[in-house]
N, C-alpha and C positions, 0 to 999 in steps of 0.2 A: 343316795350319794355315799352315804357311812360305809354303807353294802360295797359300792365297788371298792371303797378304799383299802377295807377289810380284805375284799379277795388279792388286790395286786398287794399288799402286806403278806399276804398267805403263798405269796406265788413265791416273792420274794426268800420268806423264810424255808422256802422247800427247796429252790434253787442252791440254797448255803451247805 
């Protein structure tokens, strides 16, 4: 669960 949270944060901060 940590894992997906990490990636959609990751998605997040690459979008920006």
């Amino acid at each position: 669960m940590k894992s997906m949270l990490l990636v959609l944060f990751n998605k997040d901060t690459l979008q920006q």
